[in-house]
C-alpha positions as MATLAB code, in Angstrom:
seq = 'XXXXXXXXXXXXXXXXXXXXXXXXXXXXXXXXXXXXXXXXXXXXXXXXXXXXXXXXXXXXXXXXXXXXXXXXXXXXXXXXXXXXXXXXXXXXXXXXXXXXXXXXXXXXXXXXXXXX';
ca = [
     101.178  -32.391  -64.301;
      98.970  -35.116  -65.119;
      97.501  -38.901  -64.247;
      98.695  -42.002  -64.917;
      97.002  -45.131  -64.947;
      98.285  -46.711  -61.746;
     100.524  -50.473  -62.011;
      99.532  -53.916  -60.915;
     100.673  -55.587  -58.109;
      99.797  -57.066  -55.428;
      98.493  -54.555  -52.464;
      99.815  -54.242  -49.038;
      97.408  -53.854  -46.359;
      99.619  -50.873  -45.305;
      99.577  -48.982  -48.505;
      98.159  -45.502  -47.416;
     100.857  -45.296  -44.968;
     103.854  -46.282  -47.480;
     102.528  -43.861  -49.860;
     102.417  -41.475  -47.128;
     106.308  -42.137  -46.299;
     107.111  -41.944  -49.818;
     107.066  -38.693  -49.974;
     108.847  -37.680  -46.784;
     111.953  -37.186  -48.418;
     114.586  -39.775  -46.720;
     111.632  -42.152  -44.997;
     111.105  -43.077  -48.982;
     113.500  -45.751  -48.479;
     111.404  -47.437  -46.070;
     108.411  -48.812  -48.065;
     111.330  -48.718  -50.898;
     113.093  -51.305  -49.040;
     110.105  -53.233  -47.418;
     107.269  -53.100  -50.214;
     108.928  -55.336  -52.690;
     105.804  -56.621  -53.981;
     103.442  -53.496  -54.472;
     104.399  -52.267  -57.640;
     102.521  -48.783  -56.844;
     104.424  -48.141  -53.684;
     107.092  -49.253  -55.541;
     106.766  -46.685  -58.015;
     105.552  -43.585  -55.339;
     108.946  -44.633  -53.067;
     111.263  -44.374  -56.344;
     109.273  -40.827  -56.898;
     109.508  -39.790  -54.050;
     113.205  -40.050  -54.257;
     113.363  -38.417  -57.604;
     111.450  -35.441  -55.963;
     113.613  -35.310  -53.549;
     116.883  -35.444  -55.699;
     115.400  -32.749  -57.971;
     114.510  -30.288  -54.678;
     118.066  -30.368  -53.765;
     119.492  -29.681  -56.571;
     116.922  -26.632  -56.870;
     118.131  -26.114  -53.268;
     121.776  -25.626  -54.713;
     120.882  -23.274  -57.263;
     119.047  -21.259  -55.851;
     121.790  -21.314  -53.141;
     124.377  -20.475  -55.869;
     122.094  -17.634  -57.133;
     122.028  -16.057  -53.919;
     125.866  -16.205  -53.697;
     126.884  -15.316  -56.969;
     124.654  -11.983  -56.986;
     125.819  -10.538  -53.423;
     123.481   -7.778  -52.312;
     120.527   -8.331  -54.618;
     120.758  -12.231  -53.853;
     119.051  -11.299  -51.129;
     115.570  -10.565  -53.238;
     116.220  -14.038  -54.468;
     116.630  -15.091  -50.830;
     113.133  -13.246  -49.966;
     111.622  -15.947  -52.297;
     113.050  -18.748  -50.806;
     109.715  -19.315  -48.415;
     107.691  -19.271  -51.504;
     109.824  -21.964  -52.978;
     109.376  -24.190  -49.815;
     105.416  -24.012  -49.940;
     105.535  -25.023  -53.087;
     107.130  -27.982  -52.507;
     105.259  -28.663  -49.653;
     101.515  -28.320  -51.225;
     103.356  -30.783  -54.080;
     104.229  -33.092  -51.406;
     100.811  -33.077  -50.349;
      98.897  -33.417  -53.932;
     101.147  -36.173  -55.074;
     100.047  -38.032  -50.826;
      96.876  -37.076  -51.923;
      96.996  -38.882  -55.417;
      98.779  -41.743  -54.345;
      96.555  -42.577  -51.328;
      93.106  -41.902  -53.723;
      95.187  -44.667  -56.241;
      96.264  -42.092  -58.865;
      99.979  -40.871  -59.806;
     101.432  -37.335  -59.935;
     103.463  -36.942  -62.746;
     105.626  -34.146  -63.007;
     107.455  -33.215  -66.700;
     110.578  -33.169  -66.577;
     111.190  -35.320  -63.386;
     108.586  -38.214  -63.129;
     109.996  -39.706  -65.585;
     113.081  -40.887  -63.818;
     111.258  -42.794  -61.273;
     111.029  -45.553  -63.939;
     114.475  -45.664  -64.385;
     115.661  -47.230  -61.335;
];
């Protein structure tokens, strides 16, 4: 996980708070949808998404895991709390790097939040 050098684009006066939202799984489609013209809350609601597309499917696998090995899924389920801190400290780094005007970029994942 590294920096990026944040875009251009003109700033909203709300920015802290859409980057904020961004990352709040669903509630990325609100400065998605109303931010048109800040480029970086632009790009923290699309990754926000992404993060949130990759964390379910992780959700399903680990799901499937659980299933498909019975009895000793449950170890795997014993794990499962682990899983959701670290999702939620990630949550918080990549608030935390938005709001100080820096990106979060995850291999493997960040990537796709250019895509769209």
């Amino acid at each position: 996980m590294a920096d990026a050098t944040p875009g251009s684009g003109a700033p909203s006066s709300n920015r802290n708070v859409m980057i904020l939202l961004s990352y709040l799984w669903l509630l990325a489609l609100v400065p998605l949808l109303t931010e048109k013209d800040d480029k970086e809350v632009q790009w923290h609601a699309k990754h926000g998404i992404v993060l949130m597309v990759a964390e379910l499917i992780l959700w399903v696998i680990i799901n499937a895991i659980i299933v498909i090995l019975g009895p000793i899924g449950c170890l795997v389920g014993l794990l499962s709390p682990l899983v959701v801190l670290g999702q939620i400290a990630l949550h918080i780094v990549a608030i935390m790097k938005g709001i100080n005007g820096q990106r979060l970029i995850i291999p493997g994942i960040s990537q796709y939040a250019d895509k769209f």
